[in-house]
C-alpha positions in Angstrom: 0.0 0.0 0.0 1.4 3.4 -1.0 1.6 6.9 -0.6 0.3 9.7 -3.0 1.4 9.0 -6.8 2.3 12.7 -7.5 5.2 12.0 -5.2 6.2 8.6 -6.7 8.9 9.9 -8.6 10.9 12.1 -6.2 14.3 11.7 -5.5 14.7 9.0 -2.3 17.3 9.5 0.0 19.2 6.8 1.5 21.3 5.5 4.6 25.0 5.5 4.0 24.5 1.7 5.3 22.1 1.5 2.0 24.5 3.2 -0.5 27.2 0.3 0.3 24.7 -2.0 -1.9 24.2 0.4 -4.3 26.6 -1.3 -6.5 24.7 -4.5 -6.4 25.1 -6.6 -9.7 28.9 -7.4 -9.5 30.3 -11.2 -9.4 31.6 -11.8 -5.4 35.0 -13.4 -7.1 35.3 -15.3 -3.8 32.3 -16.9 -3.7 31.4 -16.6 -7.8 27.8 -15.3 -6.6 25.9 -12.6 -8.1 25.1 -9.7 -5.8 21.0 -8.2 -6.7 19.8 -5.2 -4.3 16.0 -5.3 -3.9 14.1 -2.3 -2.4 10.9 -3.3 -0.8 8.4 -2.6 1.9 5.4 -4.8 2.0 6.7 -7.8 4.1 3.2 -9.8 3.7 2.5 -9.0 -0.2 6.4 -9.4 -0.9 6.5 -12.7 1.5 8.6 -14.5 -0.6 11.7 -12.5 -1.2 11.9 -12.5 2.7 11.6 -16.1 3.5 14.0 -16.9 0.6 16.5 -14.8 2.7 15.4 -16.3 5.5 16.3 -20.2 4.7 19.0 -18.7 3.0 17.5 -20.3 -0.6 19.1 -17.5 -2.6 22.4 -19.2 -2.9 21.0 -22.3 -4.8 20.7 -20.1 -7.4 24.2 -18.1 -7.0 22.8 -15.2 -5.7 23.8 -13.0 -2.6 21.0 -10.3 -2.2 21.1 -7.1 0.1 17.7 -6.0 0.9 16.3 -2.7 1.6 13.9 -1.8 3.4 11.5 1.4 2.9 8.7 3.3 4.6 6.8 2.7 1.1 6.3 1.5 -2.0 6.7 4.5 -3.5 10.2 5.1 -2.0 11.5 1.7 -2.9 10.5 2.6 -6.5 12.5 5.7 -6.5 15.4 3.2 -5.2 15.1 1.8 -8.2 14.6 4.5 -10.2 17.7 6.1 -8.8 19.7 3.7 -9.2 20.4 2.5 -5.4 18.6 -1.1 -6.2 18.4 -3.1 -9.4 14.9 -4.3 -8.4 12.1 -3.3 -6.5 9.1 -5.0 -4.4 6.2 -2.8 -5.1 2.5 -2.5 -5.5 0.5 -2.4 -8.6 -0.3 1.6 -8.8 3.4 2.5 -8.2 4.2 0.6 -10.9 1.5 2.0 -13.3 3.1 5.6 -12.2 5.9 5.0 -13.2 4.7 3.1 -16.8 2.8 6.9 -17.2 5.7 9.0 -16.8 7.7 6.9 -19.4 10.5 5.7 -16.5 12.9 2.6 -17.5 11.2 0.7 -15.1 9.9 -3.3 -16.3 7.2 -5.7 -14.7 9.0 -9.0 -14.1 5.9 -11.1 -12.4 3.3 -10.6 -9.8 4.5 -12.4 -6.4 0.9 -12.3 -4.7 -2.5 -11.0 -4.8 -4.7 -9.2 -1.9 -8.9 -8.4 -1.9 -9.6 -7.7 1.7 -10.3 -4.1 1.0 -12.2 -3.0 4.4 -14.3 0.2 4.4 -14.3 1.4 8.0 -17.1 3.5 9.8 -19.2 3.5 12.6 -22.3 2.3 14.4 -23.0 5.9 14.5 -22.6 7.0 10.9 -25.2 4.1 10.1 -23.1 3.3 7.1 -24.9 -0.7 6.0 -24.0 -0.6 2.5 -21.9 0.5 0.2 -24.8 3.1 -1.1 -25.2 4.5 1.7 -21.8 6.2 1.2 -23.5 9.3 -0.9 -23.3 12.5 0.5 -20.8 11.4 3.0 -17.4 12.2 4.0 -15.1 9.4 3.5 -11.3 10.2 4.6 -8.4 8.1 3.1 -5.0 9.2 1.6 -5.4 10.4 -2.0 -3.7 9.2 -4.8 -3.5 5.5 -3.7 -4.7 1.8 -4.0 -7.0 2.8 -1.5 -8.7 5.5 -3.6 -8.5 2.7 -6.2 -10.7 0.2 -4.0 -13.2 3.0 -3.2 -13.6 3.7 -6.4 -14.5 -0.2 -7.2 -17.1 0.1 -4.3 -18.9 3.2 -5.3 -19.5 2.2 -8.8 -20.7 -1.8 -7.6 -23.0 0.6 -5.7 -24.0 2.7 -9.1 -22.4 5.7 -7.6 -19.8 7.9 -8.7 -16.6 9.9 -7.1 -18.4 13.4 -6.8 -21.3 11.3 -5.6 -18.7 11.7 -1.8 -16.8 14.2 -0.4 -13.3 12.9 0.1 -11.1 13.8 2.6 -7.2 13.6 2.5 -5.4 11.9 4.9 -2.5 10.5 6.2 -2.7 6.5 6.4 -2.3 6.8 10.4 -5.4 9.5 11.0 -8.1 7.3 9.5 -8.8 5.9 12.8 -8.7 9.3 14.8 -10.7 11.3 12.5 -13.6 7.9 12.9 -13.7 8.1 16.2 -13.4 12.1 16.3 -16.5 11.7 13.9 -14.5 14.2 11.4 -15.8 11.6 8.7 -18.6 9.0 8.1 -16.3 6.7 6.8 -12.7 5.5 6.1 -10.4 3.7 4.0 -6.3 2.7 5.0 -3.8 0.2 4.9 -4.1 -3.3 5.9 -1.5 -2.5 8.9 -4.2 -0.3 10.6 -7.2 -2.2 10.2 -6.4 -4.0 13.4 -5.7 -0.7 15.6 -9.1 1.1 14.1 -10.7 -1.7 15.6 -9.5 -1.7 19.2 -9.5 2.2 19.0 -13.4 2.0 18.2 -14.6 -0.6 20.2 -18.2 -1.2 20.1 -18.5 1.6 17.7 -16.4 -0.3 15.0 -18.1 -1.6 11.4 -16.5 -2.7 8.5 -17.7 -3.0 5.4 -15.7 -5.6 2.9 -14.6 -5.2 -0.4 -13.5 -8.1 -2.8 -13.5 -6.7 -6.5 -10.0 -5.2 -6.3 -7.2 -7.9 -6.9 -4.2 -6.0 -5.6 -0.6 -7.2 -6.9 2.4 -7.2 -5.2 5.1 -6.6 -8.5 8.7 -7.4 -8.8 9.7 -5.0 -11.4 13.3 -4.6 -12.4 15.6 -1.4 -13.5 17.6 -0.5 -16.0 20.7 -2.0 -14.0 19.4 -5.4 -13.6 20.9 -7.9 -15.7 19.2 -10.8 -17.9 20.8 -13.4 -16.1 20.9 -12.6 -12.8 17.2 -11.6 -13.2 16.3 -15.0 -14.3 18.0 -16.3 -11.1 16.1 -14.0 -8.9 12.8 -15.2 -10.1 14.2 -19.1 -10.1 14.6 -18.4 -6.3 11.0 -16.6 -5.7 9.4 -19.3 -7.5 11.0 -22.0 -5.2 10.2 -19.8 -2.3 7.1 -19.4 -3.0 6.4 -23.3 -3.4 7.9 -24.1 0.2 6.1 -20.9 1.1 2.6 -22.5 0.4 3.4 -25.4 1.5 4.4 -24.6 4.9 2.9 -21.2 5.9 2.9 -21.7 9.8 7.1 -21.8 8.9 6.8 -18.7 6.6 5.0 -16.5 9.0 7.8 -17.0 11.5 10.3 -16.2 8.6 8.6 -12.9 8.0 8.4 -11.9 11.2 12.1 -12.6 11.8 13.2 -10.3 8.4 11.1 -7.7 9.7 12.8 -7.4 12.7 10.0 -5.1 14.0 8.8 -3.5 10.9 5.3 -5.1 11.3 4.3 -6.6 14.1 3.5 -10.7 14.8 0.4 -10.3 15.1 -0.4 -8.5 12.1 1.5 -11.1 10.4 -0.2 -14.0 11.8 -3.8 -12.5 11.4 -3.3 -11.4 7.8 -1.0 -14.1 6.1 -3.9 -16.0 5.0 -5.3 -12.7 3.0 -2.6 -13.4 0.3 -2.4 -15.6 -2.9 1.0 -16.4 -3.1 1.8 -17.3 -7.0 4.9 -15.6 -9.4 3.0 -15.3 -12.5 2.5 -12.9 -15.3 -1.1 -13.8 -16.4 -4.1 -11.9 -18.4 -5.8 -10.6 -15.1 -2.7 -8.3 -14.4 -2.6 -6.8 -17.5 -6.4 -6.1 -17.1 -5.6 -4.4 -14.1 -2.5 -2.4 -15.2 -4.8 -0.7 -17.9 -7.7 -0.6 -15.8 -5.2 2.0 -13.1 -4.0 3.3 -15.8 -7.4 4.8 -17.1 -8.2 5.1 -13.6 -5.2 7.3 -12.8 -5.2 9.4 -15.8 -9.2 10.4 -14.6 -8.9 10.7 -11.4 -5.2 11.8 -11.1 -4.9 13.8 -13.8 -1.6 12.1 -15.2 0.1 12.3 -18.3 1.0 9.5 -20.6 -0.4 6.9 -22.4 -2.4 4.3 -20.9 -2.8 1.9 -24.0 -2.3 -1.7 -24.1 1.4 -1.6 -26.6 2.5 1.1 -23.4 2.1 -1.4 -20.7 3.3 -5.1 -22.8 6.4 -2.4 -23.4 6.8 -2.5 -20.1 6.5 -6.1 -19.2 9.4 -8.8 -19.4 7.9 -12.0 -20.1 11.5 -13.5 -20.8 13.4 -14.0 -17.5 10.1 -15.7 -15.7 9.3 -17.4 -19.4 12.8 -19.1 -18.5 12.6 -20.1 -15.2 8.9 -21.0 -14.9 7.5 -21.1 -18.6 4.1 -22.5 -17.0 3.6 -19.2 -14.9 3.1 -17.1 -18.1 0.1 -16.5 -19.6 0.1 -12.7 -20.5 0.1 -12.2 -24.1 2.4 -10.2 -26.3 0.1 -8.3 -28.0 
């Protein structure tokens, strides 16, 4: 989940610690493994780049990776985009920003999927449906996958955006402003839905949302190498089996290569919200273009938001190679 997409593509600063990875791609002569940087934030949606570290699975495939860690998605795509990481963890709309602006940025597979989208209100605001959201004030941070999902559950209802009055806020005021009763309703990240709840008490009412499929990407820059990227996504993949097969094990994982960045519980409760599957199928490219209209409406960004733009975009080759059965998205 990710902050407001006119700020995607600002300049990210980094720790001097991070900069020492910065020149992630070289051959470790002493060990003849090849060193990937990957920028990420989303330990549940990007689950599998964390429990390959974890059970140390990257060096099957000749790999020694330095992760970084970010506040968001969007600041792990400016690593990326700046130059400090060869490949990034991200969510969908980041991505589609950056496909807008024209950035050297490609799509390398999706690595899970997430619907429980959670509209949060009242008792008191006597919010029962999703129609009964016209005329009200609904608060969420602008310019995000949240806005995205409201959008999906005003028009199931037959409304429209204008049919609301939005307010803008930071993902960590939601909960305040509901119980302040600033607004009737509210939407934020997953890591919040937890604290809204205990914050509200009996008050607390949810409304679910399933008609968004969000993506967690791994997309790749222009200093990523063809070879090294197809050993990166041979190690996801294998991951991602154990991963499924085990997830009690891969819980723990996360939690350890957090190291405090979510908390255990959060992990625990919401694991089971994500499809875990590297793939590049036809429902993702249905969803780029989808944001990408979406965007360009509501956000009022440039660029083209065809279908050549996005398959531009997309690298079907390194995942073709090390899992030919996980692509399905055509090429046209």
């Amino acid at each position: 989940m990710h902050l407001r997409l006119p700020r995607f593509l600002t300049a990210v600063a980094v720790t001097p610690a991070l900069l020492l990875t910065a020149c992630a791609g070289a051959t470790d002569t002493k060990s003849a493994t090849t060193q990937v940087t990957i920028a990420g934030s989303d330990y549940l949606g990007g689950a599998p780049v964390y429990t390959a570290t974890q059970d140390k699975r990257w060096a099957s495939n000749s790999l020694t990776p330095h992760l970084q860690s970010f506040a968001t998605g969007r600041d792990a795509l400016n690593a990326v985009l700046g130059g400090q990481a060869q490949y990034g963890v991200v969510g969908d709309l980041p991505a589609v920003s950056a496909i807008l602006a024209g950035r050297d940025v490609k799509v390398l597979a999706a690595l899970s999927s997430f619907t429980d989208w959670r509209l949060l209100t009242t008792k008191s605001a006597g919010i029962t449906s999703f129609a009964g959201l016209k005329g009200r004030r609904v608060g969420l941070p602008e310019g995000t996958n949240v806005q995205y999902a409201l959008a999906g559950m005003l028009a199931e209802a037959g409304l429209k955006p204008a049919d609301v009055t939005l307010v803008n806020l930071a993902p960590n005021q939601v909960t305040a402003s509901l119980a302040r009763g600033d607004i009737d309703a509210g939407l934020t990240f997953p890591t919040f839905y937890d604290a809204t709840q205990t914050a509200l008490g009996a008050q607390y009412r949810e409304l679910r949302y399933d008609g968004y499929r969000f993506r967690t990407l791994l997309i790749a820059g222009p200093g990523a190498k063809p070879s090294a990227t197809t050993a990166v996504l041979r190690t996801l993949v294998s991951a991602t089996t154990a991963l499924t097969k085990d997830p009690s094990t891969a819980r723990k994982e996360v939690i350890a290569q957090a190291a405090g960045a979510v908390q255990p519980a959060f992990v625990n409760g919401h694991f089971a919200a994500y499809d875990y599957d590297v793939t590049l199928d036809k429902p993702l490219l249905a969803l780029l273009l989808d944001e990408g209209a979406w965007a360009k409406s509501a956000q009022k960004l440039a660029g083209t938001s065809d279908r050549a733009t996005f398959l531009s975009h997309i690298d079907r080759a390194p995942l073709t190679t090390a899992a030919a059965t996980a692509v399905s998205m055509p090429t046209k």
